[in-house]
C-alpha positions as CSV (number, residue, x, y, z in Angstrom):
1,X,75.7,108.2,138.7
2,X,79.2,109.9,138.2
3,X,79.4,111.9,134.8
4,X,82.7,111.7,132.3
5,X,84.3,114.4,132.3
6,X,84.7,116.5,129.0
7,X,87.8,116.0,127.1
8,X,88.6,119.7,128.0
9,X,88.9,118.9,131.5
10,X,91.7,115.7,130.8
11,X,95.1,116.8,131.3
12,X,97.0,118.0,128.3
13,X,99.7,116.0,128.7
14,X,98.2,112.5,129.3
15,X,95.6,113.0,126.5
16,X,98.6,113.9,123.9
17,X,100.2,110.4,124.8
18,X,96.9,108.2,124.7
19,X,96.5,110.0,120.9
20,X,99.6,110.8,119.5
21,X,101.0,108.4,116.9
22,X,104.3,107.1,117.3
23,X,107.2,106.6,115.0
24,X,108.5,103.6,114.3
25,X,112.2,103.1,115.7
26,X,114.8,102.8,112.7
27,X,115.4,99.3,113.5
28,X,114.1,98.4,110.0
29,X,116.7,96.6,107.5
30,X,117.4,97.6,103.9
31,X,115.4,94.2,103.3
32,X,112.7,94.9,105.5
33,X,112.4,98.0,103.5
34,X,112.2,96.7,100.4
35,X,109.8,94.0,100.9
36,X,107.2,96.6,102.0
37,X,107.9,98.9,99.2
38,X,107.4,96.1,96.9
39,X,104.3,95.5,98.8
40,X,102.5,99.1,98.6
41,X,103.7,98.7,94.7
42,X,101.7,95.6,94.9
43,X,98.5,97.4,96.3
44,X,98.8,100.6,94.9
45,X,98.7,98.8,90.8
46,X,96.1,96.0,92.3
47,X,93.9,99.3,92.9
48,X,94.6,100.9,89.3
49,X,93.9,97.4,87.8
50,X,90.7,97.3,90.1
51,X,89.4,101.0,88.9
52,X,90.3,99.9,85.4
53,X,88.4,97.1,85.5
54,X,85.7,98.7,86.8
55,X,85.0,101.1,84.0
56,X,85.4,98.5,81.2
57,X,82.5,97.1,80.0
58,X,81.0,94.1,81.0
59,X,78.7,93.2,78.5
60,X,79.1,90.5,75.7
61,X,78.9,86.4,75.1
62,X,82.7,86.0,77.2
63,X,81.9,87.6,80.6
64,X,82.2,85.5,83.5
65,X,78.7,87.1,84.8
66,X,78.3,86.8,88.4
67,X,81.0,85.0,89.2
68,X,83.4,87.5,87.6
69,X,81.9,90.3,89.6
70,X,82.5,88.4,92.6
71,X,86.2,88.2,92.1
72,X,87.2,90.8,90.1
73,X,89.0,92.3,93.0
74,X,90.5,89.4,94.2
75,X,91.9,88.9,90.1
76,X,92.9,92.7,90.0
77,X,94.9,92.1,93.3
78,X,96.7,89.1,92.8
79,X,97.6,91.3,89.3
80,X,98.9,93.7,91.5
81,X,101.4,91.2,92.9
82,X,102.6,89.6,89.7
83,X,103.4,93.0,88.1
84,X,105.5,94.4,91.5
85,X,106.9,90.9,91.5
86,X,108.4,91.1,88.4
87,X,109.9,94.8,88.5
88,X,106.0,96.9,88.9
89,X,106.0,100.7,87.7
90,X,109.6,101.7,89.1
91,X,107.5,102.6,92.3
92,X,109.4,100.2,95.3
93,X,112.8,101.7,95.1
94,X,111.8,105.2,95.5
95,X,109.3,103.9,98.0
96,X,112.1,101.8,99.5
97,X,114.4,105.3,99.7
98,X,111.5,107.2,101.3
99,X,111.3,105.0,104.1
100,X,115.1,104.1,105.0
101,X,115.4,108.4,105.1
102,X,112.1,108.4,107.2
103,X,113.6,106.1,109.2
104,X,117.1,107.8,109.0
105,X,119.3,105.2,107.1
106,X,120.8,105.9,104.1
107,X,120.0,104.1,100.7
């Protein structure tokens, strides 16, 4: 039976390139950028709705009962995308800029 050695006893070198994230290459387009920034917009108000929703009451003769609570994230996400679809919170174009400088484009 041969034993593992500890992570200790790996080589520096070749442990850093197994775990090191890498960066993606700026081959990204101005449009590539803006979809995702649109995108995260899309999640990041699908969450808020999703939180919101959460801490509204339930209660009274027009809940959906079950049924509701089984889709109330899938209705607060689809939320999400019509509301960045149609402009969002202003988030996607400083999102946008973030990434074409991370990626080291200009805006």
């Amino acid at each position: 039976m041969t034993a593992t050695p500890p992570a200790a006893a790996v080589a520096p070198a070749a442990y850093m390139a197994l775990s090191a994230p890498r960066l993606p290459r700026a081959t990204a387009k101005a449009g590539d950028a803006a979809a995702t920034a649109q995108s995260f917009e899309a999640v990041f108000v699908g969450q808020m709705i999703r939180i919101m929703m959460d801490t509204a009451p339930a209660d009274g003769p027009f809940t959906g009962g079950h049924g509701e609570e089984m889709f109330r994230g899938v209705l607060a996400e689809k939320m999400g995308d019509a509301i960045a679809a149609r402009g969002g919170f202003g988030l996607a174009p400083t999102v946008m800029t973030r990434i074409l400088r991370m990626q080291g484009a200009t805006a």
